[in-house]
Structure formats: C-alpha cells, structure tokens
ChimeraX commands (.cxc) that place a marker at each C-alpha (Angstrom):
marker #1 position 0.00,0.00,0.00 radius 0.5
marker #1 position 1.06,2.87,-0.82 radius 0.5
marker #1 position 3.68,1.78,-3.56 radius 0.5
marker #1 position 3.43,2.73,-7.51 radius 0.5
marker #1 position 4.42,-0.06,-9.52 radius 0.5
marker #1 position 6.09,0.41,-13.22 radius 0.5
marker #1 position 6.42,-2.64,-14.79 radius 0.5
marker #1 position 9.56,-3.56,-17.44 radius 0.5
marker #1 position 12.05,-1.27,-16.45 radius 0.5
marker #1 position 16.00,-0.45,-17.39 radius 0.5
marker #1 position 17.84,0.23,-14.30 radius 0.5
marker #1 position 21.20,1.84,-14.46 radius 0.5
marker #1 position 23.53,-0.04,-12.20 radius 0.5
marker #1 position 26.79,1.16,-11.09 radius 0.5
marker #1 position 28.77,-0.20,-13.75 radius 0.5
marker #1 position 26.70,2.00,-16.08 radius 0.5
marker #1 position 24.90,-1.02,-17.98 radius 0.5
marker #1 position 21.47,-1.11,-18.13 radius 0.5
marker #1 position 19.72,-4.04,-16.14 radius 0.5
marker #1 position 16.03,-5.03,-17.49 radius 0.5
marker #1 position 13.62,-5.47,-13.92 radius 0.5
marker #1 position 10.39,-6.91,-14.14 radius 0.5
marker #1 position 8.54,-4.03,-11.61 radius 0.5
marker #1 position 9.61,-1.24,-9.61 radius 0.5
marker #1 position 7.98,0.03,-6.71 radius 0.5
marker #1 position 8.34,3.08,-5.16 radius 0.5
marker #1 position 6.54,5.14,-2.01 radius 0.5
marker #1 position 8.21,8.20,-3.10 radius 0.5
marker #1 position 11.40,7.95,-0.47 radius 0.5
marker #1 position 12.74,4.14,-1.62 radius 0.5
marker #1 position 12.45,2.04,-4.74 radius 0.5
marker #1 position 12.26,-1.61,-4.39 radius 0.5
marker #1 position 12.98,-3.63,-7.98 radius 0.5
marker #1 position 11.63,-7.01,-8.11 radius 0.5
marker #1 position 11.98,-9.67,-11.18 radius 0.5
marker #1 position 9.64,-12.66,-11.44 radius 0.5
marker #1 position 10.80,-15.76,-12.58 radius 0.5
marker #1 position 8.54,-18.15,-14.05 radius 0.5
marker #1 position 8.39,-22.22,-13.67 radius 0.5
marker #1 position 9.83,-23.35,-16.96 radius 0.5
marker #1 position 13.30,-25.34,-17.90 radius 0.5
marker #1 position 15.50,-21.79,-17.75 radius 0.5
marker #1 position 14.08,-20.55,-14.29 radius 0.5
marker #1 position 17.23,-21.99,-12.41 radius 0.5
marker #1 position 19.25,-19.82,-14.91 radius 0.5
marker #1 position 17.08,-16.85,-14.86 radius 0.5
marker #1 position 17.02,-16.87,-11.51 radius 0.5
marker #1 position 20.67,-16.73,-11.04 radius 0.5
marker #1 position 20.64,-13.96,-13.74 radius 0.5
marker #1 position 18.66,-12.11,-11.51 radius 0.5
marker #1 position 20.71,-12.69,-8.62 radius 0.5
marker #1 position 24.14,-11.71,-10.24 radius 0.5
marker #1 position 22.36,-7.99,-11.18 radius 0.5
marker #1 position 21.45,-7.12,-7.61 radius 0.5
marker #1 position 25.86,-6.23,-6.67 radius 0.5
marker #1 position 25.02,-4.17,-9.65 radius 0.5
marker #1 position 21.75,-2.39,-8.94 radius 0.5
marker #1 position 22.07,0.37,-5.96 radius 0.5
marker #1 position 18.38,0.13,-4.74 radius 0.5
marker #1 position 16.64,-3.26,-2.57 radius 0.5
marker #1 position 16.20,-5.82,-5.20 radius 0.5
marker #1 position 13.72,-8.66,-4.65 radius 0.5
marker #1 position 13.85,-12.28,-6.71 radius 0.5
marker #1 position 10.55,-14.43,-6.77 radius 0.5
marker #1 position 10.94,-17.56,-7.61 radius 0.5
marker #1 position 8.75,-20.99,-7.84 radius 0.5
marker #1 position 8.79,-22.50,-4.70 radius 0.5
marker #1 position 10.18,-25.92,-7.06 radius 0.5
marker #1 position 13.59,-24.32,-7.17 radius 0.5
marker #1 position 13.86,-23.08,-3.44 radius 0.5
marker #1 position 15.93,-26.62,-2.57 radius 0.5
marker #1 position 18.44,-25.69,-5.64 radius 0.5
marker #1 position 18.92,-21.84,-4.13 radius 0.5
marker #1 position 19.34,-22.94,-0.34 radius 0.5
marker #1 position 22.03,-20.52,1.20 radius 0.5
marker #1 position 22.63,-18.69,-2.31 radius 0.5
marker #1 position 20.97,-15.07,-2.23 radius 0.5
marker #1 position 19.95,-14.86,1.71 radius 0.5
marker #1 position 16.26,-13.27,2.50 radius 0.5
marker #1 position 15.40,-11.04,-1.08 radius 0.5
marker #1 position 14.76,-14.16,-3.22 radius 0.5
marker #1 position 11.40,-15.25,-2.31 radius 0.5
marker #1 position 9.46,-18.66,-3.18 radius 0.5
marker #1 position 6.00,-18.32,-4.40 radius 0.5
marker #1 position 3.27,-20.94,-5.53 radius 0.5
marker #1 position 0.88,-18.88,-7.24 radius 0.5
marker #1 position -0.25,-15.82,-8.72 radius 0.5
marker #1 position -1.64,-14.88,-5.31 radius 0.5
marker #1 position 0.95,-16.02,-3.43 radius 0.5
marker #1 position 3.90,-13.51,-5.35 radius 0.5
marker #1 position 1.11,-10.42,-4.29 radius 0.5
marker #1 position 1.00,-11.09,-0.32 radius 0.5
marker #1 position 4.64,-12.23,0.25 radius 0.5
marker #1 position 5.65,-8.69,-1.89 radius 0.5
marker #1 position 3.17,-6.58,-0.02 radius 0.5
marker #1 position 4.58,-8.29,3.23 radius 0.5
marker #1 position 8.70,-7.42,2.31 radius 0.5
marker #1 position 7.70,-4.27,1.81 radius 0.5
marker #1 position 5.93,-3.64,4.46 radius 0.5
marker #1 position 8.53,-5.31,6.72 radius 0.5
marker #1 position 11.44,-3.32,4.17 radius 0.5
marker #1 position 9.30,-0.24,5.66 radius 0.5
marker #1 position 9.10,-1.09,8.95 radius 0.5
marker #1 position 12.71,-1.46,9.79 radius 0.5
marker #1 position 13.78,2.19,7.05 radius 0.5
marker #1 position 14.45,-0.12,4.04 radius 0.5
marker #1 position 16.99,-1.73,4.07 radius 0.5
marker #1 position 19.19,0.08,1.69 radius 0.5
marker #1 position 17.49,3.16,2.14 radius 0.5
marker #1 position 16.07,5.36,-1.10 radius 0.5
marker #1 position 17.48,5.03,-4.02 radius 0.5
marker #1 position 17.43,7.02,-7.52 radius 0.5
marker #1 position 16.12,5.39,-10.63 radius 0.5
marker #1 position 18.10,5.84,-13.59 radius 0.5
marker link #1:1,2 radius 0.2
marker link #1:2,3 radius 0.2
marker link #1:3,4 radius 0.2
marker link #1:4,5 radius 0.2
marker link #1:5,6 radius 0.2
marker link #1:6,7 radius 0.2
marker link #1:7,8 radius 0.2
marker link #1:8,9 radius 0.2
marker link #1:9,10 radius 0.2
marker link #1:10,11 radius 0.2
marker link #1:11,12 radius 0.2
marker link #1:12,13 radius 0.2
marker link #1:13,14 radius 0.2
marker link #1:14,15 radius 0.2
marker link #1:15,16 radius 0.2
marker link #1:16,17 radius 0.2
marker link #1:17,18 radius 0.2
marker link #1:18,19 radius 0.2
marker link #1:19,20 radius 0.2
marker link #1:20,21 radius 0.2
marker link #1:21,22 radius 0.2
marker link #1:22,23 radius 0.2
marker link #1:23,24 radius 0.2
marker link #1:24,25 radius 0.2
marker link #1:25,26 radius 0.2
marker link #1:26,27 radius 0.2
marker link #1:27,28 radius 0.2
marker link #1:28,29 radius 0.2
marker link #1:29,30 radius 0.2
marker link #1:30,31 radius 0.2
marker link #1:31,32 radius 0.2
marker link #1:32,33 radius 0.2
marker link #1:33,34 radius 0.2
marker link #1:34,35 radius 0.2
marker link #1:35,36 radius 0.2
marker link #1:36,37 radius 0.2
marker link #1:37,38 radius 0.2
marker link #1:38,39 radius 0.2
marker link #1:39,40 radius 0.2
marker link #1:40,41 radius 0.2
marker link #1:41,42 radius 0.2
marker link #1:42,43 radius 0.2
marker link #1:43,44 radius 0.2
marker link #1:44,45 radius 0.2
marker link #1:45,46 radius 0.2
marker link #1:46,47 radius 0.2
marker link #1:47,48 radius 0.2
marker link #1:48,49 radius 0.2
marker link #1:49,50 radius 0.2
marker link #1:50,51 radius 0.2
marker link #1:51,52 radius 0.2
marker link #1:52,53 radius 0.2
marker link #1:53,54 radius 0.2
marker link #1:54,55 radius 0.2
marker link #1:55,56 radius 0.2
marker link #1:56,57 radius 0.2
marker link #1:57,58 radius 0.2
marker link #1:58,59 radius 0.2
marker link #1:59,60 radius 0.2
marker link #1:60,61 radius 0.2
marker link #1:61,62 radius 0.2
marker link #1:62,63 radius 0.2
marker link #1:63,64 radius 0.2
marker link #1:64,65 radius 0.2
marker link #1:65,66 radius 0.2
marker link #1:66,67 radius 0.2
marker link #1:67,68 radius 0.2
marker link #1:68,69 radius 0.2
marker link #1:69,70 radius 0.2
marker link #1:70,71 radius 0.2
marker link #1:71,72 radius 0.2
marker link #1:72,73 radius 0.2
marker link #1:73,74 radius 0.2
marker link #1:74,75 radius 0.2
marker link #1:75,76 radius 0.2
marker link #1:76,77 radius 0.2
marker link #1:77,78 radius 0.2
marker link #1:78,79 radius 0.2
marker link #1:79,80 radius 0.2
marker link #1:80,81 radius 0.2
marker link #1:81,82 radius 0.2
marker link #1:82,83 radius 0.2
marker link #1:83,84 radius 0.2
marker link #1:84,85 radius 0.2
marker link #1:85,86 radius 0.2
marker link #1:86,87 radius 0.2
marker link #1:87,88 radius 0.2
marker link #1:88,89 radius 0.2
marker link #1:89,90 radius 0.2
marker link #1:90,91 radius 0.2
marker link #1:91,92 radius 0.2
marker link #1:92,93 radius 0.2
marker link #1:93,94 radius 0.2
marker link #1:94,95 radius 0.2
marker link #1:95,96 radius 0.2
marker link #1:96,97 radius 0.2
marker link #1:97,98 radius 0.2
marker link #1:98,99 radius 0.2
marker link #1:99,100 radius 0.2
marker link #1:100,101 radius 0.2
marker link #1:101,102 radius 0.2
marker link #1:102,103 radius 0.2
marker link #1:103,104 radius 0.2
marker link #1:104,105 radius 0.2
marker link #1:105,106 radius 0.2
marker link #1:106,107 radius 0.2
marker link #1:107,108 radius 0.2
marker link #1:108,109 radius 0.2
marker link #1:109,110 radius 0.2
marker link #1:110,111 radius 0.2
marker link #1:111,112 radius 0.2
marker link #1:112,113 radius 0.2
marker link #1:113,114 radius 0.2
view
C-alpha cells in the first residue's frame, strides 16, 4: 500500500549497464525492484541472472521464484529471493517485504532510478 508499480524497467547499475527489472515500486522515499521468474526449464538460470544484477543495482532488489527451485537456491541469495506458488501467493509475500522493508527504514534506504 502505498507503492506505484512500473512494470519492465531499465535500471542503471553502477557499472553503467542497463539491467532489465520486471517491476519497480516506489513510495516516493525508496524504490524496491523485483523480477519474477517463471516455472519453466530456464528458471534456475534466470534466476541466477537475476541474482548476479542485484551487486550491480544500488536500490533493494527482490527475486521471486517458484517454490520448485527453493531446494536448488538454499544458502545462495539470503532473504530477497522469495518462493511463491501462485499468482496470489507472489502479491502477499511482496506486499509483506515491503511492508517489513518499511518497517525497519528499508533496508538500503532510497534510491534514484536511472
């Protein structure tokens, strides 16, 4: 609550390149990016591609992936990759991050999208 999404953004990382993200949300004072990865044969490679952008990216960056792959990412990417099983289940473990990201100043604090 109180977020505005933009989906299928280019986020400037600190390297200069250009990283696609799936949504970002901001309240106005921090921007959260999250990518989505899908159930299919490449998620387990998408997913790491998502991971390997966030040393990039200077803003809280949030994976969700299918709860099928959670085993696989054990002890990879700590607490911002998040297992989902459904539609349903992506929109109240987001809204629940960033509420707790709020909570607690965000972890990383604001950050300017580029």
């Amino acid at each position: 609550e109180g977020f505005r999404a933009e989906a299928g953004v280019q986020v400037r990382g600190e390297s200069g390149y250009y990283h696609p993200v799936d949504v970002a949300l901001t309240d106005g004072r921090r921007t959260v990016y999250v990518d989505i990865v899908a159930e299919s044969p490449s998620a387990a490679s998408k997913v790491l591609s998502s991971i390997a952008k966030r040393s990039d990216l200077r803003s809280e960056h949030i994976v969700m992936v299918p709860k099928s792959l959670e085993a696989s990412l054990k002890d990879l990417a700590g607490g911002s990759v998040l297992t989902y099983e459904s539609a349903s289940d992506v929109s109240e473990k987001l809204k629940r991050a960033l509420e707790e990201g709020r909570a607690r100043g965000g972890a990383g604090g604001a950050r300017e999208k580029r």
